[in-house]
PASERO-871418 format. One record per residue (C-alpha): residue number from 1; residue in three letters; chain; x, y, z. Coordinates in Angstrom, 1 decimal. Layout:
// residues N
NUM / ALA / A / X / Y / Z
...
// end
This chain:
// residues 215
1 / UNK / A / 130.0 / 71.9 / 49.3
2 / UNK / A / 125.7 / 72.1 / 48.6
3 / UNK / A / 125.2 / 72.8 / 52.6
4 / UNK / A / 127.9 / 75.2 / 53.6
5 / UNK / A / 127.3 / 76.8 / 50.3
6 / UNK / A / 122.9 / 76.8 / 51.1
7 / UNK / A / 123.8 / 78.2 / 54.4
8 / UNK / A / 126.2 / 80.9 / 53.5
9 / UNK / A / 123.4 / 81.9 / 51.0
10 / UNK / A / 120.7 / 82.0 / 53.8
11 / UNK / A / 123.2 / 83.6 / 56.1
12 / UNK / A / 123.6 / 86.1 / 53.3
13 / UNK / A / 120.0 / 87.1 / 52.2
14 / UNK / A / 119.5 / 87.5 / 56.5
15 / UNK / A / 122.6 / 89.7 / 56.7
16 / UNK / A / 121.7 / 92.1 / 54.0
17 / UNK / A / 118.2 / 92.4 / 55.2
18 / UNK / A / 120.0 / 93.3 / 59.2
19 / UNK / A / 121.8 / 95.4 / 56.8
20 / UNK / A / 119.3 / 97.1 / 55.3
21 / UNK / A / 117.5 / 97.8 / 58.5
22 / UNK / A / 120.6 / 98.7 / 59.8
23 / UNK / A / 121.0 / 96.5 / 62.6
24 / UNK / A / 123.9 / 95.5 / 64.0
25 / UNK / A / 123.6 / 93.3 / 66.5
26 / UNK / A / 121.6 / 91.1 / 63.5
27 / UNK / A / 124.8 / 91.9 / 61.5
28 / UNK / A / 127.1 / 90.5 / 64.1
29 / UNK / A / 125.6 / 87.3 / 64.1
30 / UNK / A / 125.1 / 86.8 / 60.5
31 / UNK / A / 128.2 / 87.4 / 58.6
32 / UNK / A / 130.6 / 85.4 / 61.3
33 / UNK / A / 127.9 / 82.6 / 60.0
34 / UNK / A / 128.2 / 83.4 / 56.4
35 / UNK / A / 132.2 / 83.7 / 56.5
36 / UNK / A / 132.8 / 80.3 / 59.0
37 / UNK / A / 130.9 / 78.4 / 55.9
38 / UNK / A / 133.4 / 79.0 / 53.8
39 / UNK / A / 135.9 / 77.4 / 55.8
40 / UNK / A / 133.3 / 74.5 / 56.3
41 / UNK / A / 133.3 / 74.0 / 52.5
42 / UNK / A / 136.7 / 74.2 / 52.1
43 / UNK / A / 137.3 / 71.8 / 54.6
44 / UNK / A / 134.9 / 69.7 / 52.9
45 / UNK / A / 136.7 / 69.9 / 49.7
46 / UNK / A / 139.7 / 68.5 / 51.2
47 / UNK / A / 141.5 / 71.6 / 51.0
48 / UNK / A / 142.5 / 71.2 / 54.8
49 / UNK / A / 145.0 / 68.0 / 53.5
50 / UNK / A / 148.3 / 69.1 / 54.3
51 / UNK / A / 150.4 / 70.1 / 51.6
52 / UNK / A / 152.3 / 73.8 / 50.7
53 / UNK / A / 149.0 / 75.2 / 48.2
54 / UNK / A / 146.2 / 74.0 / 50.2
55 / UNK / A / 148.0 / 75.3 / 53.6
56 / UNK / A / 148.6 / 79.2 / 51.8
57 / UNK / A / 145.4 / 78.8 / 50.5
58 / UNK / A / 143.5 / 78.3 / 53.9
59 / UNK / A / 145.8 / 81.1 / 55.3
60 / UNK / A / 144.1 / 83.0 / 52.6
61 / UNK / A / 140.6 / 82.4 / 53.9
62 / UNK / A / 141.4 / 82.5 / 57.5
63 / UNK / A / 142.5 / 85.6 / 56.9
64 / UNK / A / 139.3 / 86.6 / 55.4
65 / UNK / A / 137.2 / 85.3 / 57.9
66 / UNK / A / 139.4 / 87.5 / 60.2
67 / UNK / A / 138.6 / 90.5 / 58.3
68 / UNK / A / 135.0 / 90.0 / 57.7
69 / UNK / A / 134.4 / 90.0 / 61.7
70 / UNK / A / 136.8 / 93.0 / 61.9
71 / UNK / A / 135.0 / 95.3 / 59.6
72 / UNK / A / 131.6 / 94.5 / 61.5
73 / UNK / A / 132.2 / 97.5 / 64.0
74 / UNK / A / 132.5 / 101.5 / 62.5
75 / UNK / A / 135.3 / 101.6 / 63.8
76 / UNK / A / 138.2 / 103.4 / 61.9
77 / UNK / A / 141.0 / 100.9 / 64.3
78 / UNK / A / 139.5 / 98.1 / 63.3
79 / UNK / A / 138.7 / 98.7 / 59.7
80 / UNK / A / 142.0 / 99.5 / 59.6
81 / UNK / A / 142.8 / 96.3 / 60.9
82 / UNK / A / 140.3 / 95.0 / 58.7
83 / UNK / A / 142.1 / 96.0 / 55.9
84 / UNK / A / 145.7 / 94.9 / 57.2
85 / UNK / A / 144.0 / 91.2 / 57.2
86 / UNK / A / 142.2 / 91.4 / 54.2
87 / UNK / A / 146.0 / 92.3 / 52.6
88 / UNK / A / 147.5 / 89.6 / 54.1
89 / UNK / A / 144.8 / 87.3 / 52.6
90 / UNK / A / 145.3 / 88.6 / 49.0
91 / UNK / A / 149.5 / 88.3 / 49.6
92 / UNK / A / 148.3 / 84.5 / 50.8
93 / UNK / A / 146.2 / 84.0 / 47.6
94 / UNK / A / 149.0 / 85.1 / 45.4
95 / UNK / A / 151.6 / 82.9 / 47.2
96 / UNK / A / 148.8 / 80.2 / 46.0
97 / UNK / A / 148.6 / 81.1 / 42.4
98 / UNK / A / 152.9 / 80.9 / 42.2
99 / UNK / A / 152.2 / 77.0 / 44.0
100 / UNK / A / 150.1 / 75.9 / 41.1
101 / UNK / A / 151.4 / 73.5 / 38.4
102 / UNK / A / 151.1 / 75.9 / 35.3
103 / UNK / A / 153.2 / 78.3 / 36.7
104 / UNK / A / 153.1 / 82.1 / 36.4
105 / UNK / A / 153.0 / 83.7 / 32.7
106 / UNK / A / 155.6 / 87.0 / 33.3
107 / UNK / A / 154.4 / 88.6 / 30.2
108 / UNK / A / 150.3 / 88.2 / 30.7
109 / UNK / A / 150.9 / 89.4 / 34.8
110 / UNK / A / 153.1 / 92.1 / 33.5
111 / UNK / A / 150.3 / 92.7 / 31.4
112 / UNK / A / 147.4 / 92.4 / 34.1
113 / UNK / A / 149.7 / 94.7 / 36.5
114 / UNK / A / 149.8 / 97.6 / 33.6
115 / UNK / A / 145.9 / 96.9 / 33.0
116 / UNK / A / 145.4 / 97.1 / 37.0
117 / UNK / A / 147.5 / 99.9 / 37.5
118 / UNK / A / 145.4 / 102.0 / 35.5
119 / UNK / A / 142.5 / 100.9 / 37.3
120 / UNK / A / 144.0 / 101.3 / 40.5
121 / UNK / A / 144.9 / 104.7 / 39.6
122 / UNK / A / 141.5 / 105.6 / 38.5
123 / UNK / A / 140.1 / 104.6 / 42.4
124 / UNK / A / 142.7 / 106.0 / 44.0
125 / UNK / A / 141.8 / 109.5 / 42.4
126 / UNK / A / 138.2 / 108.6 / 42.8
127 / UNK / A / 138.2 / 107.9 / 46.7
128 / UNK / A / 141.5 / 110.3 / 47.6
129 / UNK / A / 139.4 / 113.6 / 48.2
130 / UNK / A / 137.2 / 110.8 / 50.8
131 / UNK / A / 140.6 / 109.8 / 52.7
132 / UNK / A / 141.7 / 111.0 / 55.6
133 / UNK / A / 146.1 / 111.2 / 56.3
134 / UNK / A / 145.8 / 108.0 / 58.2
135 / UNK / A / 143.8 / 105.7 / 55.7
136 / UNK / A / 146.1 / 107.4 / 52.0
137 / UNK / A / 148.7 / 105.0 / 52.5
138 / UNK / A / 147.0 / 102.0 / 54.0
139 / UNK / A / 144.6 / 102.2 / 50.9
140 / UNK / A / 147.9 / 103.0 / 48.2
141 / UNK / A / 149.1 / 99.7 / 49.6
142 / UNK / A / 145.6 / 97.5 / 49.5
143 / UNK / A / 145.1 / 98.8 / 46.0
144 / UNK / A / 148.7 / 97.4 / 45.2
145 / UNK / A / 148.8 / 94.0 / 46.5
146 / UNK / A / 144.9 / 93.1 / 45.4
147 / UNK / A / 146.1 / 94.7 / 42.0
148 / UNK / A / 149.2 / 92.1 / 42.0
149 / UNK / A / 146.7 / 89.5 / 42.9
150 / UNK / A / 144.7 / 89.8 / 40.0
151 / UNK / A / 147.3 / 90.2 / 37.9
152 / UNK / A / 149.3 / 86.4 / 39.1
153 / UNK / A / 145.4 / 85.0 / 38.4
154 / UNK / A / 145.8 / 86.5 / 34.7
155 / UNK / A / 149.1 / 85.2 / 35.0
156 / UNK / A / 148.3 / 81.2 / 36.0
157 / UNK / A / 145.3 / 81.4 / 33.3
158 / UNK / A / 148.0 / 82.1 / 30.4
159 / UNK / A / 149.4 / 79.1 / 31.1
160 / UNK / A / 146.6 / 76.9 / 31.1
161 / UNK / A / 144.9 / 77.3 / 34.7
162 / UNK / A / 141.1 / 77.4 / 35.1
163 / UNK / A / 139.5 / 80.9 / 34.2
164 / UNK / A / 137.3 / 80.6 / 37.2
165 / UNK / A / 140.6 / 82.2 / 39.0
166 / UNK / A / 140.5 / 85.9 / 36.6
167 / UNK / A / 136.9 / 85.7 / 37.6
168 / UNK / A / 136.6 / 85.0 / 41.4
169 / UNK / A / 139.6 / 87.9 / 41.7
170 / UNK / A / 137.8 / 90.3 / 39.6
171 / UNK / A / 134.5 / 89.2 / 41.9
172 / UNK / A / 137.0 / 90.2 / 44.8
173 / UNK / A / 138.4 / 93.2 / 43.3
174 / UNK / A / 134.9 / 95.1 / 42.5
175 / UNK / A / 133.7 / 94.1 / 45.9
176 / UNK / A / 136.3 / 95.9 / 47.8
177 / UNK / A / 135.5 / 98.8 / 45.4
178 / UNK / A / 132.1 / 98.5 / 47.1
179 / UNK / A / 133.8 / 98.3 / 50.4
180 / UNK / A / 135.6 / 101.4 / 50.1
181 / UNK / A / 132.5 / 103.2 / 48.6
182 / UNK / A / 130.6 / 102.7 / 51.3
183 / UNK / A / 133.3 / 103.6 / 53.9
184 / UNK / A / 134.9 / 106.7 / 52.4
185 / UNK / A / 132.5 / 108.1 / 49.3
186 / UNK / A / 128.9 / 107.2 / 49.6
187 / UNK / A / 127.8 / 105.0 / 52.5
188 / UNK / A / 124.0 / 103.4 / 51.7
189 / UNK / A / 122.9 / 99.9 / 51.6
190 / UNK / A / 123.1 / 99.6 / 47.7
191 / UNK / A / 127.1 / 98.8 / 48.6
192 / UNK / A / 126.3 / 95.8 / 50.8
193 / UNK / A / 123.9 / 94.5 / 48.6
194 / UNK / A / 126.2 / 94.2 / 45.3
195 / UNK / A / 129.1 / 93.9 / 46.9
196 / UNK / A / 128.6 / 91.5 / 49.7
197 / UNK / A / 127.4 / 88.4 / 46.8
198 / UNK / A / 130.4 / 90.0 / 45.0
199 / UNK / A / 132.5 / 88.9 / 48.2
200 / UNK / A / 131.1 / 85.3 / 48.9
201 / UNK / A / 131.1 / 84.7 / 45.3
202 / UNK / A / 134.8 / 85.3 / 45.0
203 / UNK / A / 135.5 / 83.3 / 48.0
204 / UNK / A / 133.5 / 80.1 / 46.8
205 / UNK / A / 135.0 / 81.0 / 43.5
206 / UNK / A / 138.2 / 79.9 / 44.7
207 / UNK / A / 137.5 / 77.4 / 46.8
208 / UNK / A / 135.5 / 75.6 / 44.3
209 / UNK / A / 138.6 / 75.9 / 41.4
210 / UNK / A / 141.2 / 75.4 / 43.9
211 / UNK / A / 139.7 / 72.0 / 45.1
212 / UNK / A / 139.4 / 70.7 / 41.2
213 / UNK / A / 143.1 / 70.6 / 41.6
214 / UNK / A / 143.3 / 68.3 / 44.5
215 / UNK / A / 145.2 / 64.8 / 44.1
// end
């Protein structure tokens, strides 16, 4: 994983400086770059052999690669989009967590949902002034599902799964906060540059803990 990981991290350090100077056409070239290496490392990790986890788990970063290229323009369509994909990733990544051996602990996800929940809440009521009526229900939804994603990682780590997968969807779940900061509250670089290594943290996260349960 050292080389898709090295060039993700080059890829990274360029994109936030295109970012910083604001340039987009930089932008478009860099993060495509970034995002195809985490497929690279996955792929590299084995995690294209076929069976049920490792296929809804590379539907999860497919999807992600998806939305990362979607969210490159300003516009609101394809942020939109953007965030359509990026739900269908975290609804892939939970579908993962219920593959895993250990099973899913009902009382700690219960637990992480309640915990979420209030969380969510709290971000709802901090962006909802920002939103306009087309983005209130699209973001009610996101905040849901990557809510319920977190809370089936909390869930597989009660029953014995590796706490790597609380951390990378906590990584995943501040970034976004980042994401919609910048979109809806308070747009400035300072967003990209804590929660873009947020982002590819997550991802690598995963792949990195999913892969240490290959066979």
């Amino acid at each position: 994983m050292i080389y898709p990981l090295l060039l993700t991290f080059i890829a990274l350090v360029i994109l936030l400086y295109f970012e910083y100077k604001n340039d987009r056409s930089g932008a478009y070239l860099t993060k495509p770059l970034a995002s195809f290496c985490f497929l690279w490392a996955a792929f590299n990790l084995n995690l294209f052999q076929l069976n049920l986890l490792n296929e809804i788990l590379i539907m999860a970063l497919i999807f992600c690669f998806i939305g990362d290229v979607l969210l490159l323009p300003k516009s609101k369509s394809f942020f939109k989009i953007g965030i359509l994909t990026f739900l269908a990733g975290h609804v892939a990544f939970i579908g993962a967590f219920f593959q895993l051996d250990t099973g899913i602990n009902f009382q700690a996800l219960t637990m992480g949902l309640i915990l979420t929940a209030l969380i969510g809440f709290l971000a709802g009521r901090w962006m909802w002034p920002y939103l306009t009526r087309n983005f209130k229900i699209p973001i009610i939804f996101y905040i849901t599902i990557i809510s319920l994603m977190v809370s089936s990682s909390l869930g597989v780590i009660a029953n014995g799964a590796s706490p790597y997968f609380l951390m990378a969807a906590l990584m995943f779940y501040f970034s976004d906060l980042f994401v919609a900061r910048n979109r809806f509250v308070a747009p400035g670089f300072i967003n990209r540059l804590i929660g873009l290594p947020l982002y590819y943290g997550a991802v690598y996260l995963f792949i990195y803990t999913f892969s240490t349960l290959q066979k």
